[in-house]
N, C-alpha and C positions, 0 to 999 in steps of 0.2 A: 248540463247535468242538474237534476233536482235532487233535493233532500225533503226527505220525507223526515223531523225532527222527533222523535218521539220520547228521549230522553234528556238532552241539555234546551234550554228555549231559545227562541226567536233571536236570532244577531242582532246587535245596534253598534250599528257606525260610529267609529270614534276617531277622527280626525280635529277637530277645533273644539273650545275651550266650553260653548254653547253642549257640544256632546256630553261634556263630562259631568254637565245640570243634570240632562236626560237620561244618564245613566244613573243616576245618584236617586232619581226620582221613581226612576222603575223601581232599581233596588227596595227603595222604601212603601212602595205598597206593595210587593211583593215582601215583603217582611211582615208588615202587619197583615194582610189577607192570611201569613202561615202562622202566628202567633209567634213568632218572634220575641226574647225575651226582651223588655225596656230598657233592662239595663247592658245588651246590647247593641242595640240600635245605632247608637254613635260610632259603636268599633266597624260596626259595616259599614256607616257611612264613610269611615273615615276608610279602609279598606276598598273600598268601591274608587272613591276620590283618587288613592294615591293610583290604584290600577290604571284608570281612564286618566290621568295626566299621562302616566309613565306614554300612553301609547300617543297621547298628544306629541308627547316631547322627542319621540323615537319616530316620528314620520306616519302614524296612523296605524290602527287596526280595526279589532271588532271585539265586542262585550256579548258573550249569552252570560244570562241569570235565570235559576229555576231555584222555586220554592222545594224543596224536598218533602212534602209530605209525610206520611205517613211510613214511606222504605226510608228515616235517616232522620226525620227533621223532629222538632222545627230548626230551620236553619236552609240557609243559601246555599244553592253551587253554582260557583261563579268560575268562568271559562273567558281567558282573555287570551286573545291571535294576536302576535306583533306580525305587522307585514312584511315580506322581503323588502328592501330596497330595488325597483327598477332596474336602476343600473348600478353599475359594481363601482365604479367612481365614489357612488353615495354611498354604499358600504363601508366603504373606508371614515367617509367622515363621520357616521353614524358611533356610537358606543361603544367598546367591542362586545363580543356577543355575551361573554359573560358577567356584561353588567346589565342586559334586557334582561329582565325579570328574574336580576342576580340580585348584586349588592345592595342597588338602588330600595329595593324592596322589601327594608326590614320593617315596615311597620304590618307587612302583609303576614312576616315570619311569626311576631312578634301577636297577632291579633286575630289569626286564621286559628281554627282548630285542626285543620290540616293543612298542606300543600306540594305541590309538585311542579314540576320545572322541564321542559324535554325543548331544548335549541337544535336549529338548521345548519348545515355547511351554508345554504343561502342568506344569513344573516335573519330568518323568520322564527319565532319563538311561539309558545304554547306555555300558558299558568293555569291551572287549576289549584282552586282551593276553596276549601268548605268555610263557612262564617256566621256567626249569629247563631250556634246549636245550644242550646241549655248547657249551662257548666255548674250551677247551684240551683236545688242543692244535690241534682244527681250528676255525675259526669256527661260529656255529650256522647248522646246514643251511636253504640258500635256499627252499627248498619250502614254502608249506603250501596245503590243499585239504579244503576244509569245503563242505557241501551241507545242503539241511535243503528236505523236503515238509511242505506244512501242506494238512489237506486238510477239508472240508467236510461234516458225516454230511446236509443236507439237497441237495448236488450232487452229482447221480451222476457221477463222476469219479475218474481215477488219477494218478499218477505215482508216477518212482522215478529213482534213480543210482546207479551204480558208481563207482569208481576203482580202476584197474588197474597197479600200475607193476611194471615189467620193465625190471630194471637202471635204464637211464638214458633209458627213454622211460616218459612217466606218460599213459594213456588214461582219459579222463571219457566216459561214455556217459549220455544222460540221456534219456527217454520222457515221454510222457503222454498223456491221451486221454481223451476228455468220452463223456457217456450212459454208458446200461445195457450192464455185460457191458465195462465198459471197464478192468480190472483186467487181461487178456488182453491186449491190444495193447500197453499202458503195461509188464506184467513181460515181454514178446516183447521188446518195445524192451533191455531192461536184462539181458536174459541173453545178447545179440548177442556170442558171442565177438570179442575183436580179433581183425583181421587184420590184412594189411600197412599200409594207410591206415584212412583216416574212411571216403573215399568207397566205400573193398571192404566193410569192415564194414558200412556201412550197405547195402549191394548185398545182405546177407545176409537183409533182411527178404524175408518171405513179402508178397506183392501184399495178402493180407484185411489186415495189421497195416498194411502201410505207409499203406492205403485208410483207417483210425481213427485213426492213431496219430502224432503228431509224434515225431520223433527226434532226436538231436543225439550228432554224437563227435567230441571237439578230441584230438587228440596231441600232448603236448609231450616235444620233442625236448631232454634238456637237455644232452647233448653238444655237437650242432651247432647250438643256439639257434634253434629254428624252432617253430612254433606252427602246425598245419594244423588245419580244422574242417570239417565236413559236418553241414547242417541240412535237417531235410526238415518239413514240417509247421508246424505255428504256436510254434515255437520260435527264439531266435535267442539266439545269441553276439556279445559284443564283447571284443575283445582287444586290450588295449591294452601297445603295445612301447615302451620307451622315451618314454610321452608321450604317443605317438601312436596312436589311437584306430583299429580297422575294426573297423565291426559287419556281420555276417554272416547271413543270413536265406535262408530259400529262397526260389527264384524259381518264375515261374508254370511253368514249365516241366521242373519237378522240382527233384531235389539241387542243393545248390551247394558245393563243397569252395574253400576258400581258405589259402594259405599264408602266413605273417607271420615275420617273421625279428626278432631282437632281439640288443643288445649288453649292457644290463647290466638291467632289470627287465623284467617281463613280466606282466598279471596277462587273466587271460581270465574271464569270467564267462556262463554259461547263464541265459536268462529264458525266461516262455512272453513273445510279441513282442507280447500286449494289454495288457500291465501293464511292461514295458520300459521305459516312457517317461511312466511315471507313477507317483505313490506310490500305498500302500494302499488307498486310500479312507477307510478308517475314524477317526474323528473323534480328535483326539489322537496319532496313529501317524507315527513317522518316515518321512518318503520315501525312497527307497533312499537311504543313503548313498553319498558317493564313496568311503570307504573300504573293500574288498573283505572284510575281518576283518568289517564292522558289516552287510553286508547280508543272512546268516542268520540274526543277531543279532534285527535286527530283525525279520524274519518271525517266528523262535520266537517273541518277547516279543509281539507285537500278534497273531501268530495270523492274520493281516490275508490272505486274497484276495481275489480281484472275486468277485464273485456268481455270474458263471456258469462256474469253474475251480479247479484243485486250483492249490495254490502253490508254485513249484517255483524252488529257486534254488541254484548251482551255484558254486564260486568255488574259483580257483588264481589262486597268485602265485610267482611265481620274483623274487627277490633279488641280481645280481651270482653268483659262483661257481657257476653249477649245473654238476649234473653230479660232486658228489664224491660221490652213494650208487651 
């Protein structure tokens, strides 16, 4: 199976002591290439360090690091895999599970501006956490927005995503499309300029794409706190405001656009709507998590679709304050 990464970066192997230089040294020009504050440099270093021992010390895993740009940053997201144990013997002697990227990890609690935690019955772990975002003298920026395809070389299948932000509206546009020759409908989907709404944008597709191809665009408003979406095809959204949850799906009768309003969080997520409502399938594999940081996570690491489609998962969050980039 290949991945196609488009939102967390490139894996590095972290098994011996030698890794955990190479991980330490990515992090740090990936820190300054993002401007990165000075005076937090050392918390990520030091954050980076304890990550890539911990997986030293637990039998090996894997490190993504991406600069966050322009959707969250400046500031890291950093994505650590602990590996299964092989055999279940070694489970035993291994930590128990809830000291892999538990207890062990308070300087991560203690130095992240966010984080999250999702463990395996097989003894295999997933951390996400954000690091190095501006804290002075404004708070670290409410935003962040990660996506990640995983696609199949024996399903003939596509997908893809954008995000577009402009000022202080952020648009997600996201495609996909099953069979042969289906690379065309799924990049028509994702080259769909914005326009005023979801529902214009997506009015932009040609009849052949809209005829193959699912599509989806949420706009968030982070001025005036609104969240609108438009789905066409076997994709859906759920966005949840403040708690409260509306999933969004097209109806038989074409597009459906929806507006959602929020006062302090927000987090929307894209799925295709056959795997929405269930985990991976694959033996050992997290189910999506409720945490929106862990559900690309997981795809990258398990690689996990259905059988008959590409994997496609989309996620924003707003935090209280939007609105200051």
């Amino acid at each position: 199976m290949s991945l196609d990464v488009v939102g967390p970066g490139p894996l590095i192997r972290v098994t011996a002591r030698e890794d955990i230089v190479r991980a330490r040294r990515a992090a740090h020009e990936l820190a300054i290439a993002g401007g990165v504050d000075g005076r937090r440099m050392s918390e990520l270093a030091l954050v980076v360090t304890v990550v890539a021992t911990h997986l030293v010390l637990h039998g090996g895993g894997r490190l993504s690091l991406r600069e966050l740009g322009t959707l969250g940053g400046p500031g890291l997201e950093l994505l650590a895999f602990l590996d299964a144990p092989p055999r279940p013997w070694q489970r035993q002697r291994r930590h128990p599970a809830s000291e892999a990227f538990g207890a062990g990890l308070s300087a991560v609690r203690r130095l992240s501006d966010d984080h999250a935690v999702a463990h395996d019955a097989d003894g295999s772990a997933i951390l996400w956490a954000l690091v190095g975002r501006t804290r002075t003298p404004a708070p670290p920026s409410s935003l962040y927005v990660t996506g990640l395809v995983a696609s199949r070389p024996d399903v003939e299948g596509a997908a893809g995503w954008k995000a577009v932000r402009r000022s202080n509206r952020v648009t997600l546009i996201a495609g996909r499309a099953a069979g042969p020759g289906s690379e065309g409908p799924a990049g028509a989907v994702v080259a769909l300029p914005v326009r005023a709404t979801p529902a214009t944008t997506l009015a932009g597709l040609r009849p052949s794409v809209r005829a193959r191809a699912a599509a989806c665009v949420v706009e968030l408003d982070l001025r005036h706190r609104t969240a609108t979406a438009a789905v066409t095809g076997a994709l859906a959204v759920r966005i949840t405001a403040d708690g409260h949850a509306t999933d969004i799906a097209a109806t038989a009768t074409g597009p459906r656009e929806v507006r959602v309003r929020w006062a302090h969080t927000l987090e929307a997520v894209i799925l295709p709507t056959s795997s929405s409502d269930r985990g991976s399938g694959s033996e050992g594999a997290v189910s999506p998590p409720d945490h929106p940081g862990l559900r690309a996570a997981a795809l990258l690491r398990d690689g996990a679709t259905p059988a008959d489609e590409p994997g496609l998962v989309v996620v924003a969050r707003v935090d209280e304050d939007p609105g200051g980039g």
